[in-house]
Steps between C-alpha positions, in 0.01 A plus 500: 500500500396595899517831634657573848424777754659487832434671832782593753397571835869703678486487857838567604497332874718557783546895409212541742234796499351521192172491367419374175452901434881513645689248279667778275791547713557085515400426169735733309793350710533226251267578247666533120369726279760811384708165401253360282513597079173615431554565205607123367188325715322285228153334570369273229090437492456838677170655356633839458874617426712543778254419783753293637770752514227732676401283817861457547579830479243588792695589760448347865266799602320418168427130563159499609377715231258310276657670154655409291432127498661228292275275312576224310387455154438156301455295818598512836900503459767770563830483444700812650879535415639774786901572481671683746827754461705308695495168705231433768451261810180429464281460806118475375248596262225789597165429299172614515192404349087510529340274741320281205585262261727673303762513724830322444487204606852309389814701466816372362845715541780443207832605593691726244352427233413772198408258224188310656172516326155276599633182353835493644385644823273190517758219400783649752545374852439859689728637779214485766099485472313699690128430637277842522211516710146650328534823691510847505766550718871587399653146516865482648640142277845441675773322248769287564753792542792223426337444160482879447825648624615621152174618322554731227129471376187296534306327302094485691289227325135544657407096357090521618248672726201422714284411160464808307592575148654790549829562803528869683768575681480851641888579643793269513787616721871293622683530838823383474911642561631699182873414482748769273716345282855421545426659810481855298288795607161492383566815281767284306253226496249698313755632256625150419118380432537768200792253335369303214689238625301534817135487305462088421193442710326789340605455136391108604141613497502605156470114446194439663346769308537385188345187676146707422358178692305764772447862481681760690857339512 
């Protein structure tokens, strides 16, 4: 099992005048994070409960703060399972890391998919693979938006890092378009995420818990 940690580095060019002290106002243009479930983010081989639910839920002015930090457990793997509450055009992956060798080195992005653990994660073709660079930068990873048009949650498999036994990934962010459904207000939206009907990609990770193959999921 490998650990991933990925750094996104979000320069938003052409907006013009800005700093990297001024990228709020560009960032949060297309930055998703009200639209993400907190609540149903599962990370298995995190060292401590929840710690990947936590450096998501850092918000953007939050991202460069060194706490809390997700570290992997067994070996250097991570496998993150984040659903949204409704469908999302996904533009890139934010991640940031330490500037050693336990930075993510190889992340692989699975496409709407609640019922992945280690093993299948390994054996299944992935959406896209990203490359991370051993920095301490935030790290921008553009998708292939036509691959990720309709994303209703991601699956983040962090494969290996730069050599160490153990993965950190300190804040994990997406930019992307959030999309209501059936062209419904967002209020109705939320209300219809309530349905039971509506809940198959979080009941879905009930399966990879009984998995008990890594802690934390």
């Amino acid at each position: 099992m490998s650990h991933n940690h990925s750094h996104s580095h979000n320069h938003d060019h052409g907006l013009g005048n800005h700093s990297h002290d001024d990228e709020v106002e560009p960032a949060l243009q297309t930055l998703i994070w009200k639209q993400i479930d907190f609540e149903s983010i599962r990370t298995l081989n995190e060292s401590e409960p929840d710690q990947g639910a936590k450096i998501v839920e850092k918000t953007w002015s939050q991202r460069l703060d060194p706490e809390p930090m997700l570290e992997s457990d067994s070996d250097e793997q991570i496998l993150m399972f984040v659903p949204f509450t409704g469908v999302l055009k996904l533009h890139s992956v934010l991640v940031r890391s330490l500037e050693d060798s336990s930075a993510p080195k190889t992340l692989k992005l699975y496409l709407n998919r609640d019922d992945l653990d280690f093993s299948t994660a390994s054996d299944l073709q992935p959406k896209q693979t990203l490359e991370l660079s051993q920095t301490s930068e935030i790290q921008d990873l553009p998708v292939k938006r036509t691959s990720f048009g309709n994303t209703y949650s991601l699956t983040l498999f962090f494969e290996d890092n730069f050599g160490n036994d153990i993965t950190r990934i300190s804040w994990i962010g997406f930019k992307g378009e959030f999309m209501n459904l059936n062209r419904e207000p967002v209020e109705v939206l939320y209300e219809k995420a309530a349905n039971p009907k509506d809940h198959t990609l979080i009941q879905g990770v009930g399966d990879m818990a009984s998995q008990g193959t890594r802690h934390g999921m």
